[in-house]
Every structure is written in structure tokens, then in C-alpha cells.
N, C-alpha and C positions, 0 to 999 in steps of 0.2 A: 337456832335456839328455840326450844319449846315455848310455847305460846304458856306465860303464867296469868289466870286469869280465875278469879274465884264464880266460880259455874257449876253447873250440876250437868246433865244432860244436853248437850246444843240443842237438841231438838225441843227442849221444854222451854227454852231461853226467852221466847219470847211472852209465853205465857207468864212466867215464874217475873218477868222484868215488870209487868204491867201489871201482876199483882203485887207487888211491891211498893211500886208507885203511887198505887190507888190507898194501899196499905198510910204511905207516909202522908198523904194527903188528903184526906178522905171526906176533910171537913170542906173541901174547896170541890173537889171532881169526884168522879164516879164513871164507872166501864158500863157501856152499853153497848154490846156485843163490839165491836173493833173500834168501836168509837170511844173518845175520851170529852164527857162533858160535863158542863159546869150543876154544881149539887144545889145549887139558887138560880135556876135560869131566866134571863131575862122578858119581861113581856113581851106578848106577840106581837104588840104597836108596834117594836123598835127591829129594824133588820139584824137577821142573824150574821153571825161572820162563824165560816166553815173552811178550814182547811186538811191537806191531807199530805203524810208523807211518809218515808220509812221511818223505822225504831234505829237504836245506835248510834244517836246525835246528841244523844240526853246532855242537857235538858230540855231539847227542841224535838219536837216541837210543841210533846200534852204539856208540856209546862207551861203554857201561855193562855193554855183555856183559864176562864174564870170572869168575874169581872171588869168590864174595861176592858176586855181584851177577846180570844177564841170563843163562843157558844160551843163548838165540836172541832175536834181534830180525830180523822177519820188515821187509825193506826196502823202500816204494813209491816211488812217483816224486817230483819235487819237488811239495811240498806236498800230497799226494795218497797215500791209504792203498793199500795193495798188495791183492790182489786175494783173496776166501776161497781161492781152489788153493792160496795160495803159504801162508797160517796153516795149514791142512788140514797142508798137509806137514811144516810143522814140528812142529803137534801131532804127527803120526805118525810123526817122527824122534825124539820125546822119551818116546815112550809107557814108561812104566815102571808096576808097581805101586805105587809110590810118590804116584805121581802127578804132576798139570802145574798150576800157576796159570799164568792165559793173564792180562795184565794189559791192558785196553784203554782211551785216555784219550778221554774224551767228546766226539768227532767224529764226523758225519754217517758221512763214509766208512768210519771206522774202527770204528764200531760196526755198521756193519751188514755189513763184511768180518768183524771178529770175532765177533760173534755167528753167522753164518751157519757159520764157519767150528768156531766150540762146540760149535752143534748136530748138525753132521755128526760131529764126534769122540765125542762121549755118544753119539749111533746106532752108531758102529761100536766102541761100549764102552772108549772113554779116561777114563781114570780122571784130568776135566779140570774145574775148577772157576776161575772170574773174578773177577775184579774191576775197575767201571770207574771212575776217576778222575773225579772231579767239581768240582772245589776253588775254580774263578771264581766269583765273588760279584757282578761287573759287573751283572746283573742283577737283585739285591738278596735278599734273605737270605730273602725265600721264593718265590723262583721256581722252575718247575719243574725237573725231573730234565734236560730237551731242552736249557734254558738255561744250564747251570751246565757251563762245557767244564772238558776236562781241560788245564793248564797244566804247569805245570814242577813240582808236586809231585809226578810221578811220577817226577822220579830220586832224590830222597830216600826211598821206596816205595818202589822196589826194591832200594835197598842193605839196607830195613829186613827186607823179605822176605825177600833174597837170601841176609841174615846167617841168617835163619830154618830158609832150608833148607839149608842148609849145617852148621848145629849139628844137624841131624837132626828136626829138629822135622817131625812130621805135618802134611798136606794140612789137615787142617782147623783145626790151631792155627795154621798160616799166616795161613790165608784169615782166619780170627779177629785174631791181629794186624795183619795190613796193613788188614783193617778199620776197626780200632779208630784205628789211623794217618790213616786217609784220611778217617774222620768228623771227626779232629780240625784238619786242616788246611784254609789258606784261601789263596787266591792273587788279585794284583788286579794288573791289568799299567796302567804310563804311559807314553805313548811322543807324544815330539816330531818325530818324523821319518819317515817311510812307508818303504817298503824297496821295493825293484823286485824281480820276479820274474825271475831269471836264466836263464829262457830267450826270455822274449820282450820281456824289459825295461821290462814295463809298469810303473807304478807300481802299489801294492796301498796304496788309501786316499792320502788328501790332508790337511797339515795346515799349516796357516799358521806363517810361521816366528816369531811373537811367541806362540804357543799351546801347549795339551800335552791330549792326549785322555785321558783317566783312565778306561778301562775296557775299551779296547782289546782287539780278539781278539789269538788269539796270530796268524793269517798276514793283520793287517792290518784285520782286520774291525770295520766302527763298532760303535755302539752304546753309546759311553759319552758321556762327558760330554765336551767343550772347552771349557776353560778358559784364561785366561793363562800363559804358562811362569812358574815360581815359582821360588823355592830351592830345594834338597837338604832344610833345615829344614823350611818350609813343604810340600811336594811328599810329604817322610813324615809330616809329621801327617794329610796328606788322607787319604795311605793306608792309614796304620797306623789311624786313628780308624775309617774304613769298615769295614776287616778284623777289629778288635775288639769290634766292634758286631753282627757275625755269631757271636762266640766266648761261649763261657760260663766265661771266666775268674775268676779272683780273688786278690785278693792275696794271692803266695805260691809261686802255681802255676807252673809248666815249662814253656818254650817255647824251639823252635828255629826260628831267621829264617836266610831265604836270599833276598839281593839277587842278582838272576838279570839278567846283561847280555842286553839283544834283538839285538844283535850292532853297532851301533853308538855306545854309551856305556861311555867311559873307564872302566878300574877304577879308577883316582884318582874318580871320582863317583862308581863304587859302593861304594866302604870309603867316602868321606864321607856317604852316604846310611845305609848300615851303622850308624855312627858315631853318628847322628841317632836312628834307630830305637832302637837299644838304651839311649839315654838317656831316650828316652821311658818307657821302658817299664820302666825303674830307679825314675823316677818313680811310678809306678804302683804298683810294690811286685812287680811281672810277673818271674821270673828268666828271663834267655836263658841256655840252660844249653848250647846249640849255635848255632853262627854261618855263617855261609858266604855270600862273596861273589866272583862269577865269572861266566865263561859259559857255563852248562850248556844251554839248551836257547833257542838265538837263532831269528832271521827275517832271512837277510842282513844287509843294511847296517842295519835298521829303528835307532831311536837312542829311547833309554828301559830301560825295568828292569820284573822281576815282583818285586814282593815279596810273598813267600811265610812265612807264620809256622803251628805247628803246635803242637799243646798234647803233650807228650811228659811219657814218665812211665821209672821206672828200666829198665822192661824196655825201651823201647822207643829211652831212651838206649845201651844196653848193647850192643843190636841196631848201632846209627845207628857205633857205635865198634869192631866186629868191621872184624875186618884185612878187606880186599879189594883185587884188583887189576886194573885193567881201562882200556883206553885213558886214559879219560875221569874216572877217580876210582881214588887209591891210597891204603890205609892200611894200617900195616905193623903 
């Protein structure tokens, strides 16, 4: 079947998407050459938060610049990390004493754009420290560092940061709480439907329509398991059981969940998946002290959900509930 998709040129696609963007939001962000950054930016006293990744996740990741949240998010092409010049720059548009957390989620390209792009900043004396996002567990709970990608726990990370540096908090009690965040969280993506890639219309991955792959990369990539499609019921026990099997909880303990749409499943399935989740884990004795279900960080049409759960504690609630405002997430 032909890829139907309202486009003009593929080739223009990326320009034409970010002028759009900028278009619908303009009183919050603004394009400075690949970079997407905040149109009120914060003093240089407080560290900046910088991140980078491809386009065609919308609304992930420029929709998180803003207040309380991204300074920059340095923008590539669909699917495809941007290139070390264009992080280089933004590190050196943000350089302050304060410092920069450059936040980078665990992908080929993007790790080896942002790390290139680190070490060049430390050479030329940026006051610039990282953190990369690791939080898939598809590959099972002791697989290496190469295997464990970064998912969609990195925009609840950087609201957490975001709120960080913004209350004034120092570069390294940052980098120390968004740590302590990202060790405690886990994300495990399903997905019944493959997505095409919107400029050549290929398909990315193949799945039978009585089936559902449970471990799913995030732009389509195998490696997990296929199974039968199942319930909303059955479908979060599979996943919530895998992702709690990686956790060292107990009854009692703090957790915030987020059913994350891949860009083609209903929010009516994701509040009933929600729904499901959070009685599991009532059961348990588990508290969900934070909730959220939506589309934060999709794969075009792809049709499935990540769900995402993370062990949080009072500071890091406190953090997660600081006002922000920014395309993609508002709290007043």
C-alpha cells in the first residue's frame, strides 16, 4: 500500500516540519540554525540543559524546550542524530559558569555525535557534563550498556533536571539527581503495527496483523519477542511483570508510570492500559504517586505504547511537579 501522508517534497520535509513548529509555537521557541531554543532563556547563573536527537518523534523531543525544562535541543534529520558541529554550537551558545548538562539518549548516532561533540567542549574548557539515558530492558536486565537504548524516559528527565536548574541547584547536584532518576527508571515498548518512514515510505519492520512484538526498538527495530495480540489486561501484565523484574522495589515504595503512545494507538487504549497498570501495582502494595498517559515521544503511524515506570522519591516528586512551560508539557 502507498504511503498516504500529507507532504510536499521528502527532501523539504525536514525544513518545512520545523518551520511549522516554530510557526505554531513561537511565543515559547525559536530556530537557531538546527537548534531549537527557548525565546525567554534562562540566566547564565543557572546551568543550561541541552539535548540532541532526530526529527519524526513529534512531539519529542523541541517540544520540551522552554521553561522548566530543555534550553536547546539540537535537531537531525528524520530518524537520524544531527551531526557533532551542530551540539559543538550549541554547547557554545550555552557556555556559562554555571555550567551545561548535554543530556544524550542511547543511540548509535547520538552517541557518538554527542560524545564527540563533549569532548570537543571540555577541550575548549566548557564547563559541560552528560548524562546518557539508558532505560530499555528488551534486552534483559543484564545486558550491556550498547544494548539498553534510551526510550521516552528522557522527557520525564528533563522536566526533572530542568526543574533542578532552574531552582538554582549546581551542575553537579544535577548531574547527581538526574542520575539517581535514570538508574531508577525502566521502559519496555509493544507495538502491533510498523510505521513507514515518511520520506521514502518504506516500511520500518513487519508484523503480522494477529500479533504484537514486545521489545520493540523505538524507530521499528526487532529484537524482541512476537507474540499473539492480547488485551490491554494481559498485554500490561506482560509488561509491567518484565519491568519489575529489572526493579528493586518493595512494598510501599514510589513509582511514577507513563503510557507513552508510538503514534498510532488510541488514547482511549492508553488511559485503559493506564488503568490496568496502576491496579496491578495497587495489588502489589507498589504506590503510583505520578501518572501520565499520552504522546510524548511517537514513531509516525507505528501503533503500540512504551510503558515507562520509575522509582521516585519526595525530592524527585517535587522536582517532577515544578511549574514548566513548553510546547509539549505545561504545569502551572
Amino acid at each position: 500500500m502507498a504511503m498516504k501522508k500529507f507532504i510536499n517534497d521528502p527532501e523539504n520535509l525536514t525544513t518545512e516540519l520545523m518551520a511549522g513548529f516554530i510557526m505554531a509555537h513561537g511565543g515559547k521557541v525559536a530556530l537557531q540554525g538546527k537548534s531549537v531554543v527557548r525565546v525567554n532563556p534562562k540566566s547564565d547563573d543557572k546551568v543550561a540543559i541541552v539535548t540532541l536527537g532526530g526529527q519524526g518523534h513529534e512531539p519529542a523531543l523541541s517540544a520540551f524546550v522552554g521553561e522548566g525544562m530543555l534550553d536547546v535541543s539540537v535537531a537531525g534529520g528524520i530518524f537520524a542524530a544531527p551531526g557533532a558541529p551542530a551540539v559543538i554550537e550549541a554547547l557554545q551558545a550555552t557556555k556559562r559558569d554555571a555550567g551545561t548538562l548535554l543530556v544524550i539518549l542511547n543511540h548509535a548516532g547520538d552517541v557518538l555525535s554527542g560524545n564527540m561533540a563533549f569532548n570537543m567542549a571540555t577541550q575548549q574548557g566548557i564547563n559541560v557534563q552528560k548524562i546518557l539515558t539508558h532505560e530499555d530492558i528488551s534486552a534483559g536486565k543484564d545486558a550491556p550498556l550498547e544494548d539498553r537504548r534510551g526510550l521516552v524516559g528522557c522527557i520525564p528527565l528533563y522536566k526533572i533536571v530542568g526543574a533542578a536548574a532552574e531552582a538554582g541547584k549546581s551542575l553537579d547536584e544535577i548531574v547527581a539527581i538526574g542520575e539517581r532518576f535514570n538508574e531508577g527508571m525502566r521502559t519496555l515498548i509493544v507495538a502491533c503495527k510498523a510505521a513507514t518512514h515518511p520520506q521514502s515510505g518504506g516500511a520500518i519492520g513487519e508484523i503480522a496483523d494477529d500479533e504484537m512484538e514486545v521489545g520493540m526498538g523505538q524507530h521499528g527495530e526487532g529484537g524482541g519477542v512476537v507474540v499473539k495480540m492480547a488485551t490491554a489486561d494481559e498485554t500490561a501484565k506482560i509488561m509491567l511483570d518484565k519491568l519489575l523484574a529489572t526493579m528493586d522495589l518493595a512494598e510501599g515504595d514510589k513509582v511514577m508510570v507513563m503510557v507513552n503512545g508510538c503514534g498510532g494507538t488510541t488514547l482511549m487504549e492508553q488511559y485503559i492500559v493506564l488503568n490496568s497498570v496502576g491496579k496491578q501495582l495497587a495489588e502489589k502494595g507498589i504506590e503510583m504517586v505520578r501518572s501520565m498517559a499520552g504522546e510524548y515521544l511517537t514513531v509516525q503511524e507505528m501503533a503500540g505504547f512504551q510503558l515507562f515506570i520509575a522509582k521516585m522519591d519526595d525530592e524527585l516528586i517535587a522536582l517532577f511537579d515544578a511549574p514548566c512551560d513548553t510546547p509539549g508539557w505545561t504545569v502551572r
